[in-house]
C-alpha positions as CSV (number, residue, x, y, z in Angstrom):
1,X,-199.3,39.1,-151.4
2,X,-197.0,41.8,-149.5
3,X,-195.8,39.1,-147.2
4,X,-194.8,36.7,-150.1
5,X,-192.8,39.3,-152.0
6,X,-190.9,40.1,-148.7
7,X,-189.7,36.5,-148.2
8,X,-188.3,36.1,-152.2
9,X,-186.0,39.7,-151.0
10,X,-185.0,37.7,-148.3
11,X,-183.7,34.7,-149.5
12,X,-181.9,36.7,-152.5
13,X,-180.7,38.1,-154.1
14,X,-179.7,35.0,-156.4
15,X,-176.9,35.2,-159.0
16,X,-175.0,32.9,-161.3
17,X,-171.9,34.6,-160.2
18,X,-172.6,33.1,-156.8
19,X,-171.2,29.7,-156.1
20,X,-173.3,27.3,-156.1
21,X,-176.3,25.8,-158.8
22,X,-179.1,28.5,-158.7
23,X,-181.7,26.2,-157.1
24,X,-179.1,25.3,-154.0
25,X,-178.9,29.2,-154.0
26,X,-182.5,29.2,-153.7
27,X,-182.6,26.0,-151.1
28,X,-180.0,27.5,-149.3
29,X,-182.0,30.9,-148.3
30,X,-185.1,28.5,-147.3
31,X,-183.3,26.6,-145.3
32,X,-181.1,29.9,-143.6
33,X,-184.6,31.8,-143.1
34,X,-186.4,28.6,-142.1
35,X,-183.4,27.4,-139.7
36,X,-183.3,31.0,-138.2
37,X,-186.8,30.8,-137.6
38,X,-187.9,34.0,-139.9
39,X,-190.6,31.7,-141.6
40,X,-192.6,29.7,-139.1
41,X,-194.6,26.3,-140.1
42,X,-197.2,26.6,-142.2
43,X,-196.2,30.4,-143.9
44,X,-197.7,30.1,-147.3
45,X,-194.6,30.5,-149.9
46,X,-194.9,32.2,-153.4
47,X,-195.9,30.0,-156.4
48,X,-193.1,28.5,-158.3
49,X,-193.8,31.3,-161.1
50,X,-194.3,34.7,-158.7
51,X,-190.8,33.8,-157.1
52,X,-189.1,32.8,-160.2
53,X,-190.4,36.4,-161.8
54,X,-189.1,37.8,-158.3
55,X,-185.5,36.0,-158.2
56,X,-185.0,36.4,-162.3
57,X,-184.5,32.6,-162.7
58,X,-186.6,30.2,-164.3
59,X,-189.6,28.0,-163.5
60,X,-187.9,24.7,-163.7
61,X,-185.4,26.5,-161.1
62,X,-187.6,27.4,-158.6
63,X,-189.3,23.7,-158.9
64,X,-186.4,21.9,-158.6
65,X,-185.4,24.1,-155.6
66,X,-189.2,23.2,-154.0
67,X,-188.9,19.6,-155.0
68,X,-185.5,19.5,-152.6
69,X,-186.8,21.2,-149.5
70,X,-190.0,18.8,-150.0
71,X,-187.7,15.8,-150.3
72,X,-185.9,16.7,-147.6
73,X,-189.5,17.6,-145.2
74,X,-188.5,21.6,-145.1
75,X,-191.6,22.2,-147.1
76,X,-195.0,20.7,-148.4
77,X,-197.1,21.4,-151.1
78,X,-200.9,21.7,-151.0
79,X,-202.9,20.6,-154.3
80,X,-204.8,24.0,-155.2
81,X,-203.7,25.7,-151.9
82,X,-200.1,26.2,-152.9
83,X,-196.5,25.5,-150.8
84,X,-195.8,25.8,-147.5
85,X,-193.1,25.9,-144.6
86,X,-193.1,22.1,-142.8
87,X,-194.4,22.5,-138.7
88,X,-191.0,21.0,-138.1
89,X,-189.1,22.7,-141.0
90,X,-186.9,24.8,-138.6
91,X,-185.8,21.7,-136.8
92,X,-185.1,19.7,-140.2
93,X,-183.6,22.7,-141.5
94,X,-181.3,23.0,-139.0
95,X,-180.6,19.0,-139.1
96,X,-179.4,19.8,-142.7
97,X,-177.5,22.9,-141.4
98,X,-175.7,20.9,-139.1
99,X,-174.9,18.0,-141.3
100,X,-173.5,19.7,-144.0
101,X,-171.1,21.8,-141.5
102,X,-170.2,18.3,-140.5
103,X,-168.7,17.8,-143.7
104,X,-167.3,21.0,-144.6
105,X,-165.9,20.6,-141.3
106,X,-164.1,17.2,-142.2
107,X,-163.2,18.6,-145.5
108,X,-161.0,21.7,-143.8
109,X,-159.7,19.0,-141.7
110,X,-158.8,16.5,-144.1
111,X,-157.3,19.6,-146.5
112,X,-155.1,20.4,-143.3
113,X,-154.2,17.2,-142.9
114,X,-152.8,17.3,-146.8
115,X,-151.0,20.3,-146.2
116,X,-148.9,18.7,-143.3
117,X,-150.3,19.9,-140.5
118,X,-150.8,17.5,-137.9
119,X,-154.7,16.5,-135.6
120,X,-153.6,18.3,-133.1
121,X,-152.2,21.6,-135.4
122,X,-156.2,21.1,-137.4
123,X,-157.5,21.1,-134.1
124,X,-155.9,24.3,-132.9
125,X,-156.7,25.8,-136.3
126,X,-160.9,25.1,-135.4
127,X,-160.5,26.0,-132.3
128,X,-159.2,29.4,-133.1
129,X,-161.2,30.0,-136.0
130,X,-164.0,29.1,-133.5
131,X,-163.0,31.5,-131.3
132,X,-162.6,34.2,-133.7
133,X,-166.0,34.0,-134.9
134,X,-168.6,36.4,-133.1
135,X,-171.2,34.6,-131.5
136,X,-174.8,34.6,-131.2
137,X,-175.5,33.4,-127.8
């Protein structure tokens, strides 16, 4: 039970002061921990009530927050065995990753767009920022 505690401390902490609905909160550290390939396919996950006593957030939370990364193939749940991470979670997880940078992507540019700036000024401003981000690789 070790291991499951450690993985609710690393997808939180969680807090309403946060943006964001609690449950993305919680769908959000999945998917970075599951993208980033900290939980492997088929890591068991806590029950819906040891990581809603672990994050301070409710049951229903928690639920909805498994019932998203199920919908969206991240996880599966096992009748009587409990919820797991997907075989293929890191790849879907990192599908979601990229499409929603997509559109936050397309957002910025669109709000540059609004504030004058021309294609070609919206590009520079990625490509900068781009730049000024430290890199993994």
């Amino acid at each position: 039970m070790t291991e499951r505690r450690e993985i609710a401390v690393q997808i939180g902490p969680i807090s309403p002061a946060a943006p964001g609905a609690l449950y993305q909160q919680i769908v959000n550290g999945f998917k970075r921990e599951i993208g980033e390939g900290r939980l492997a396919g088929d890591t068991p996950l806590p029950s819906f009530r040891l990581l809603a006593e672990q994050l301070l957030v409710s049951i229903i939370t928690v639920r909805r927050a498994y019932e998203e990364l199920e919908r969206e193939g991240i996880i599966y749940r096992r009748q009587g065995l409990g919820t797991f991470v997907a075989a293929d979670g890191r790849e879907r997880s990192r599908a979601a990753k990229r499409g929603h940078a997509e559109e936050l992507i397309r957002l910025a540019i669109q709000e540059a767009k609004e504030a004058g700036l021309s294609s070609a000024e919206a590009k520079a401003f990625v490509i900068r920022i781009t730049k000024e981000t430290p890199s993994e690789e």
